[in-house]
C-alpha positions in Angstrom: -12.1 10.4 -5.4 -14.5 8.2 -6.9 -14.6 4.8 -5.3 -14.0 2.3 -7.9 -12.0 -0.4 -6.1 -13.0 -4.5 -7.1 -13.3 -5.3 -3.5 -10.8 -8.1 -3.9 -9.4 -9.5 -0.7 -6.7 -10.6 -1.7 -5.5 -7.6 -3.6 -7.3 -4.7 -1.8 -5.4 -2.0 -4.6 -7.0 -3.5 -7.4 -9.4 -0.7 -9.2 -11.2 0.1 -12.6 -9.8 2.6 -14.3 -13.4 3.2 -15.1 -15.7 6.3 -14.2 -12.9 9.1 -14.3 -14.0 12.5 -16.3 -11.5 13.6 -18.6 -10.3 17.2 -19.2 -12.8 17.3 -22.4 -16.0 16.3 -20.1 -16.0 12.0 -21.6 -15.8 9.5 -18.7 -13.5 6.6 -18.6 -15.6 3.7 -19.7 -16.1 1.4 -16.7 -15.6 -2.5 -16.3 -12.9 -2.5 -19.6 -9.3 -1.8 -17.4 -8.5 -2.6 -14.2 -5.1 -2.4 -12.5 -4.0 -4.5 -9.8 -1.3 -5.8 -7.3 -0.2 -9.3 -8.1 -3.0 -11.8 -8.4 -1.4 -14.9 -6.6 -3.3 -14.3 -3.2 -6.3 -14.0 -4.4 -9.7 -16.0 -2.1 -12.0 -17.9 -4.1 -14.8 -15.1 -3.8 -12.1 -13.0 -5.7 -11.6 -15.5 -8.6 -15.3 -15.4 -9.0 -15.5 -11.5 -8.9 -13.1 -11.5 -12.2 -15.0 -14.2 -13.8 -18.1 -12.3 -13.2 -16.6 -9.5 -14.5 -15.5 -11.2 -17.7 -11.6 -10.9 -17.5 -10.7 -11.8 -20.9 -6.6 -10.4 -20.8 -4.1 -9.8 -17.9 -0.8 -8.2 -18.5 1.7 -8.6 -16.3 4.6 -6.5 -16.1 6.9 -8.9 -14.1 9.6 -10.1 -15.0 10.3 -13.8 -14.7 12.6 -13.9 -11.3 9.8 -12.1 -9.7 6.6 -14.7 -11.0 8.7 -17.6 -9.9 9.1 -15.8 -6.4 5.6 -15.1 -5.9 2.6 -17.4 -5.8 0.9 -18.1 -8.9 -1.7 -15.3 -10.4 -5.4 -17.6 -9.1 -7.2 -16.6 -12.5 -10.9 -17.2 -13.8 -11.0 -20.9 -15.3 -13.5 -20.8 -17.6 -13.3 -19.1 -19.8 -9.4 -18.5 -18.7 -8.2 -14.6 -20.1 -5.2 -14.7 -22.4 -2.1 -13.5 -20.2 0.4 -11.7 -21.9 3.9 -11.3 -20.1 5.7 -8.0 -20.7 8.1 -7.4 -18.0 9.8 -4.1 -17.1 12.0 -4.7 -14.8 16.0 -5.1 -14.6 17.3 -7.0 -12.1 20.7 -6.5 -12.7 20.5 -2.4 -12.1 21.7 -1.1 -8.7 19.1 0.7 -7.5 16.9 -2.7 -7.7 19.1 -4.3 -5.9 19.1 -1.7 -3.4 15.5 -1.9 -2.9 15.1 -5.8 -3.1 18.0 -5.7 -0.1 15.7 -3.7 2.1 12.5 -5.5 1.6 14.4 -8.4 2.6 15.3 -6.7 5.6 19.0 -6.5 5.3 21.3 -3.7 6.2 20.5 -0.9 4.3 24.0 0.8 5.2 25.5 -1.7 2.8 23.3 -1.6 0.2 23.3 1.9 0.1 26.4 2.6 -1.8 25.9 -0.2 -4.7 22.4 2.0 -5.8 24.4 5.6 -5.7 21.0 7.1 -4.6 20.2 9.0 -1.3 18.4 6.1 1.0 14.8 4.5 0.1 13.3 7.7 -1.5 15.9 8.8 -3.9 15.7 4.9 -4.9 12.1 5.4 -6.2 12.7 8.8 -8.0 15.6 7.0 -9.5 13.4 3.9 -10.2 10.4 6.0 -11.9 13.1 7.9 -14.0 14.2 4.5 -15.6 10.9 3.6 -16.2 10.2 6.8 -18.0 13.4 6.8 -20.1 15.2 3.5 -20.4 14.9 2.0 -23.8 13.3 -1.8 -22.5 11.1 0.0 -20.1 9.8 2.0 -22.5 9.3 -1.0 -25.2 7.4 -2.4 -22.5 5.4 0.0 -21.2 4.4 0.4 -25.2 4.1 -2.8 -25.4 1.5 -3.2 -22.9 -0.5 0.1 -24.6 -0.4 -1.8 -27.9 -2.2 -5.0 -26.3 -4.6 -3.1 -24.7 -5.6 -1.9 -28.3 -5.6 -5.6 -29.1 -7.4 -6.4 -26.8 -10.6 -4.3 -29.0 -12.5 -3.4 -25.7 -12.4 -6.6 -23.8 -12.6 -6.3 -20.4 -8.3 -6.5 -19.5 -6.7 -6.3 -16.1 -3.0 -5.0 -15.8 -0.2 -5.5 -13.2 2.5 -6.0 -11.9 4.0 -6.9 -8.1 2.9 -4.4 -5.7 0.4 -2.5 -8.0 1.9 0.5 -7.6 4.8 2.0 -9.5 4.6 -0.1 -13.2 1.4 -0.1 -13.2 1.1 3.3 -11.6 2.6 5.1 -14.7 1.4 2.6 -17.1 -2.4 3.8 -15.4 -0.6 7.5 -16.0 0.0 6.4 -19.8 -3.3 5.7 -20.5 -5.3 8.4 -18.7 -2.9 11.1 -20.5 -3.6 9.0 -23.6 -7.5 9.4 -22.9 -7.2 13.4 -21.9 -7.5 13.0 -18.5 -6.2 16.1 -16.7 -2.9 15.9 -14.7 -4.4 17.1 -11.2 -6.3 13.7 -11.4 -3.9 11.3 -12.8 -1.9 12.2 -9.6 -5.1 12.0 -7.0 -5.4 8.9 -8.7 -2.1 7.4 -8.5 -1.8 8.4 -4.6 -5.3 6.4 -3.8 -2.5 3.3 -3.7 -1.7 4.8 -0.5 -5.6 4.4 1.0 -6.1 1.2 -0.8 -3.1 0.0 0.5 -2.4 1.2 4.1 -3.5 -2.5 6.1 -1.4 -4.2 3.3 1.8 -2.4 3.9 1.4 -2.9 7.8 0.8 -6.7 7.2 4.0 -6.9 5.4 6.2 -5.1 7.9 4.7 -7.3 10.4 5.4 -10.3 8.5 9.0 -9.3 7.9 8.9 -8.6 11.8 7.9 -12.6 12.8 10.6 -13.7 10.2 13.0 -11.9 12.2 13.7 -9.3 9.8 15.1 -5.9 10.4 12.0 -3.3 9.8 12.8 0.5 9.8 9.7 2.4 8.8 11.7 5.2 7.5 13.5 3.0 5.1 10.9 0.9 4.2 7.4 3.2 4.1 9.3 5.0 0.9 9.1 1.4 -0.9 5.7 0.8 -0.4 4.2 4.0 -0.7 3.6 6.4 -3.6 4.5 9.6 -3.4 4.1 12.8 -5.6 7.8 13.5 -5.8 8.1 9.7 -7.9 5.5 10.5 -10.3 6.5 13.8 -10.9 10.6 12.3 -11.4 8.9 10.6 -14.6 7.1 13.2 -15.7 10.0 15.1 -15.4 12.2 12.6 -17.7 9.6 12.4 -20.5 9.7 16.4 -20.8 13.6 16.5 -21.1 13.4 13.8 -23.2 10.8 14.1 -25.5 8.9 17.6 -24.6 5.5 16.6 -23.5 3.6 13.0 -23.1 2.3 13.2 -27.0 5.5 12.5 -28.4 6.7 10.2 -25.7 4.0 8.0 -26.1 4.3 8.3 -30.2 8.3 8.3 -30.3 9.3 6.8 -26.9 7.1 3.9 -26.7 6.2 3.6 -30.1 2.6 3.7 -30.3 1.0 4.9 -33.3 -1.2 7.5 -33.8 -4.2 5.0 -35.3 -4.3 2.8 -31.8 -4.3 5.8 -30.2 -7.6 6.9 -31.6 -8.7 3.2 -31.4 -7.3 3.2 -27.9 -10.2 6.5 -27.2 -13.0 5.3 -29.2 -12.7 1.5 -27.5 -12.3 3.6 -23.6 -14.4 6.6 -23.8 -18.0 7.7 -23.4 -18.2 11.1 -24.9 -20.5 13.4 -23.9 
């Protein structure tokens, strides 16, 4: 896999989208999209590698309860990019609760039963099935294609907490969008695992000096990516809408003109 990570310290799974070869031979243009963790840990030589980079948007996908939990995106100053808040997130559906109870580190045998889903795993798959067919996912996950059209080219970052599942299948969205062929989108989507590997020790050993209770098997599944996830919301939009075409047309209601936009502004055609 083409390298293409930002080398940010403080958010080692932050990429360009940049440099990947769709199906039809054009090449993702490089230094417009990036996609990223949450930006709130960010060093000061990482603030300066997105000024120098121009960041002129950020979307983030969180929803409120999560930004006030988390420490503050560190953005570029001057100029400061526009920040556009479009959260996908429910926190009032069991499976979420399910896996906000284990990443705290409490007992997974009780929270088990309120998310109806087989352990850590079958909480994801569930998860990236809602996120493919739930009507305020989908209006954000439209949302989010629509500003990137706005955005005419400008060099836009997107994420959302861990960098990994929203902004995994957003990143999916656009590169099917674009052409890009499905063998890659997944490659691409499982780099979060190599990009993120130190980070998801460092969190188990945090949660370890806070006197948490850490099982691997439970908790790996919530920090990983795995094919079986993607694939669960791949299945959805076929059921739903028969291919990602009309998903992205009907489902999220993007039309067909910032579509083109959307590959004339990202791609350099052979």
């Amino acid at each position: 896999m083409l390298e293409r990570g930002l080398g940010l310290i403080g958010a080692p799974n932050a990429r360009d989208l940049g440099g990947i070869v769709t199906a039809g031979g054009a090449r993702v243009r490089a230094g417009v999209l990036s996609r990223s963790t949450a930006l709130g840990r960010l060093t000061d030589g990482d603030v300066a590698t997105l000024a120098e980079r121009k960041l002129a948007w950020v979307v983030d996908l969180r929803d409120r309860s999560e930004i006030d939990a988390a420490p503050a995106d560190r953005l570029p100053a001057d100029p400061a990019p526009r920040i556009r808040h479009i959260p996908v997130f429910d926190p009032e559906h069991p499976v979420f609760t399910y896996v906000s109870a284990v990443l705290m580190g409490h007992d997974v045998a009780v929270a088990a039963p309120a998310a109806s889903v087989d352990g850590s795993p079958g909480a994801m798959v569930e998860i990236y099935r809602w996120m493919a067919n739930d009507a305020q996912a989908r209006a954000g996950f439209g949302a989010a294609v629509r500003t990137i059209g706005e955005a005419a080219g400008e060099p836009l970052l997107f994420h959302c907490s861990a960098g990994k599942d929203r902004t995994g299948w957003l990143t999916a969205i656009l590169f099917e969008v674009l052409g890009v062929d499905r063998d890659t989108i997944v490659a691409d989507y499982l780099a979060t695992n190599d990009y993120s590997r130190a980070t998801n020790v460092s969190i188990m050993n945090a949660m370890r000096a806070k006197g948490r209770v850490v099982h691997p098997e439970h908790l790996l599944p919530l920090l990983e990516v795995r094919p079986e996830y993607l694939a669960a919301a791949y299945a959805e939009v076929e059921r739903g809408y028969g291919g990602m075409d009309r998903y992205v047309r009907d489902g999220l209601g993007v039309p067909d003109d910032i579509l083109d936009a959307l590959r004339d502004l990202l791609l350099d055609r052979p």
